[in-house]
Structures are given as C-alpha cells and as structure tokens.
GULUMKE-851146 format. One record per residue: residue in one letter; x, z, y of N, C-alpha, C in turn. Coordinates in pm, whole numbers, padded with zeros to 5 digits, always signed. Example, Ala and Ser with C-alpha at 12.3 -4.5 7.8 and 13.67 -1.06 7.14 Angstrom:
<rs>
A+01319+00780-00569+01230+00780-00450+01320+00780-00330;S+01285+00708-00225+01367+00714-00106+01290+00787+00003;
</rs>
This chain:
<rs>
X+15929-15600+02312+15869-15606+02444+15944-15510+02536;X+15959-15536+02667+16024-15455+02770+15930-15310+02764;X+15949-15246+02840+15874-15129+02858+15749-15149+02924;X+15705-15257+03004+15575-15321+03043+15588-15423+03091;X+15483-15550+03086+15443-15628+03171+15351-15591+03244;X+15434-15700+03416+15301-15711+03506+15240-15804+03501;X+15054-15794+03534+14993-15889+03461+14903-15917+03635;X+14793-15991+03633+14755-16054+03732+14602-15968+03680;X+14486-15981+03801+14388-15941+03781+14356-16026+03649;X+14313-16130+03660+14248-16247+03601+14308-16207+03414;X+14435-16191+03416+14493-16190+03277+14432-16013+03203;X+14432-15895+03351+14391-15730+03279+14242-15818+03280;X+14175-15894+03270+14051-15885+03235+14014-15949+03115;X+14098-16058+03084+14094-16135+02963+14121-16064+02861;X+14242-15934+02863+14312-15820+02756+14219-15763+02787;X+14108-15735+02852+14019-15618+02796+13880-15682+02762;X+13900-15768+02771+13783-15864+02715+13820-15880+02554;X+13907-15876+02500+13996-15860+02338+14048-15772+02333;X+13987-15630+02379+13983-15479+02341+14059-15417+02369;X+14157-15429+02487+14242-15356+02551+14189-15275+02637;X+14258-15133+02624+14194-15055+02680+14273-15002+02852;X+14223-14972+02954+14260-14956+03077+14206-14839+03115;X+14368-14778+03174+14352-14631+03228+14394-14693+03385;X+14327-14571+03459+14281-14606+03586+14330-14472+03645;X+14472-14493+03736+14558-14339+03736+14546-14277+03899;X+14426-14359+03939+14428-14325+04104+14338-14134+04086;X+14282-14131+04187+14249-13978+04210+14080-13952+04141;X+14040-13858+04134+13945-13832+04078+13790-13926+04149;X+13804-13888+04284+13720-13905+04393+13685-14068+04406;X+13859-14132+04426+13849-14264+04386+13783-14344+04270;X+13828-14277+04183+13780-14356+04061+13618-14323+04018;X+13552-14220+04090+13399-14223+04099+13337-14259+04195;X+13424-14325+04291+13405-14409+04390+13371-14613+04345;X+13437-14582+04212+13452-14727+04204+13574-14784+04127;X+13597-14854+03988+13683-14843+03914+13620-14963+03836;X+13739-14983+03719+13693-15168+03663+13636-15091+03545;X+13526-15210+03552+13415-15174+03386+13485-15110+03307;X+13474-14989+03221+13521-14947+03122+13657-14860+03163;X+13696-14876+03206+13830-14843+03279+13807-14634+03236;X+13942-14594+03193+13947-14449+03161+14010-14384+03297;X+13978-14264+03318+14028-14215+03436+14159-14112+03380;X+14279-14173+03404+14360-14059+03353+14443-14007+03486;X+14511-13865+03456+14559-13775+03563+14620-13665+03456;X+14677-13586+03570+14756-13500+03517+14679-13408+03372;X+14588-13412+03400+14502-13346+03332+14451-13352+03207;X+14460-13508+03233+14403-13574+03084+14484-13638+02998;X+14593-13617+03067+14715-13746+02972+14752-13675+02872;X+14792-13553+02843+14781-13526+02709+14740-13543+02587;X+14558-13524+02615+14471-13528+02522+14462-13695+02542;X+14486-13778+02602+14469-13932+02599+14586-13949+02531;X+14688-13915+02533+14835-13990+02480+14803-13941+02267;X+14737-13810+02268+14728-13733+02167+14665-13818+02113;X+14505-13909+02125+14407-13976+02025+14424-14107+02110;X+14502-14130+02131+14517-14278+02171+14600-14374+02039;X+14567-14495+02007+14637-14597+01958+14716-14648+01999;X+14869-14611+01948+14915-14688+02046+14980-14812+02021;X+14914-14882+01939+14918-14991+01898+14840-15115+01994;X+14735-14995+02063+14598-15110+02117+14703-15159+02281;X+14639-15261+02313+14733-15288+02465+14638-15232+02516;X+14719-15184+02643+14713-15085+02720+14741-15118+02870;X+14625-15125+02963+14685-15159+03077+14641-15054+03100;X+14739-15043+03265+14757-14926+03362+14737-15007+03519;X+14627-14922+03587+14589-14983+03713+14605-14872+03795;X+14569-14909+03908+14613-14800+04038+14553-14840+04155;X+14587-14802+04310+14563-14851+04389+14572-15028+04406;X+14712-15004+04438+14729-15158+04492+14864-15227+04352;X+14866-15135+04262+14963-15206+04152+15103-15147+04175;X+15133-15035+04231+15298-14959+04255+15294-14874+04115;X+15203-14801+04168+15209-14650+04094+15195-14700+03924;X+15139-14774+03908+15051-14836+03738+15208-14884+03714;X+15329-14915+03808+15397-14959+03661+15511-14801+03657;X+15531-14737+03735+15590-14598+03710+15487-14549+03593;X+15339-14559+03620+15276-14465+03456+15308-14555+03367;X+15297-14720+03368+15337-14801+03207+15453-14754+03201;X+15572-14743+03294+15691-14721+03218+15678-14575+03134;X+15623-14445+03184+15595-14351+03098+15538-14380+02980;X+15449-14471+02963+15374-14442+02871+15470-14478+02785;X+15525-14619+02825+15588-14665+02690+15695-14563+02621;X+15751-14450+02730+15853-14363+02657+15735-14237+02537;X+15650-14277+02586+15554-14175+02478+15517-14278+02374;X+15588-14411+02358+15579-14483+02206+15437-14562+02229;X+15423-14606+02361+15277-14678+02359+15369-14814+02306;X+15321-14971+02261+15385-15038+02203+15378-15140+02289;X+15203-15154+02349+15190-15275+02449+15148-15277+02557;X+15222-15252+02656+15174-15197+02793+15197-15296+02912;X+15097-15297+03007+15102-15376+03091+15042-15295+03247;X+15131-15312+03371+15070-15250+03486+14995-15425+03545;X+14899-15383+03601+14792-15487+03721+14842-15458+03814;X+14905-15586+03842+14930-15637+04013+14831-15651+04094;X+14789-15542+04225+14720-15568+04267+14630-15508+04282;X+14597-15386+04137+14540-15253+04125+14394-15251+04130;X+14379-15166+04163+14194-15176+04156+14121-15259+04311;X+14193-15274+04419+14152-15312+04558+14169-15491+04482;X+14268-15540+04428+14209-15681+04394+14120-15689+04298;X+14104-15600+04189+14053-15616+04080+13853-15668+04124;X+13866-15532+04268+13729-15507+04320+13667-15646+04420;X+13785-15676+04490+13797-15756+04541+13730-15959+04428;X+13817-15965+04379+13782-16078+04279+13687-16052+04197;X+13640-15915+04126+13546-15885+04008+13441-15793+04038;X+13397-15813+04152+13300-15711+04217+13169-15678+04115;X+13180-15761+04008+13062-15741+03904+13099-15670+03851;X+13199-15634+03839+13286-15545+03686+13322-15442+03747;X+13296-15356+03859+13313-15279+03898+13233-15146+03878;X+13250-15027+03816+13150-14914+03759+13148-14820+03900;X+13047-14760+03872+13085-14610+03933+13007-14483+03908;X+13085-14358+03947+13019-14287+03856+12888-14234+03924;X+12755-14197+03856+12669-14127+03945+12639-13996+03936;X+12568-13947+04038+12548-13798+04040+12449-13757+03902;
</rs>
C-alpha cells in the first residue's frame, strides 16, 4: 500500500463501520465542538501515547478540517509503521455535513 489512501466521506464510514478506527487531528475546542461518532482526538499531545498502544495493523483513518491537513498526519503515521492508512476528503465539515447523525460532541 502507498503511504495512504484518500477516501470519500461515504467509504471513512463504511471502514469504521468494520472497526476502523479514526483520529480526528483538528484543535481541541473543535473537536468538542463536534466530531464523527467515535472519532479519537489526537494532537501534539497525545500522539505518542496513541502511536505507543495503537494497532497498527487496524485501518486507520485520519480526518481534519476540510481533508488537507489528514493526509500530511496519514503520511506521518505511516512512517511510524501504521500499515493501513487512509486521509477523508472533505474532513469533518463534509463528514457533518452528509452524516449529521453521526456526529458526537463533547459535554460539560
């Protein structure tokens, strides 16, 4: 596999519907603003301890705003030996946009 595929909303939902797991690399504020079901919040902060107990066998999408930034982090990840990585075209503004059901957020 290349270092990632880009995938379409419709397809990051089907891979996490068959247990793929999705990190969500926008800002703190954002992502307790509103982020896709299940979706992990990673940042500078946490990628360590995420890269450390992560599988990296499991596919792995990477989302973002609008789908730029998610494939600069898939291409990282994959140099940290992730195996199946994919950035979302389109990021969390289509994801929210088309899947407004599947959308979490965090509460006080």
């Amino acid at each position: 596999m290349d270092a990632f595929k880009r995938i379409n909303v419709t397809q990051a939902q089907q891979l996490c519907a068959d247990g793929a797991v999705m990190v969500d690399i926008r800002d703190s504020e954002s992502f307790a603003n509103g982020h896709p079901a299940g979706a992990i919040h990673l940042d500078n902060h946490s990628l360590a301890e995420f890269i450390a107990q992560a599988d990296l066998d499991v596919p792995t999408i990477v989302t973002c705003y609008h789908g730029h930034a998610s494939q600069s982090a898939a291409a990282y990840l994959h140099s940290q030996d992730f195996s199946e990585l994919y950035s979302m075209d389109g990021g969390f503004e289509e994801w929210a946009r088309l899947l407004p059901e599947l959308v979490e957020r965090e509460t006080d």
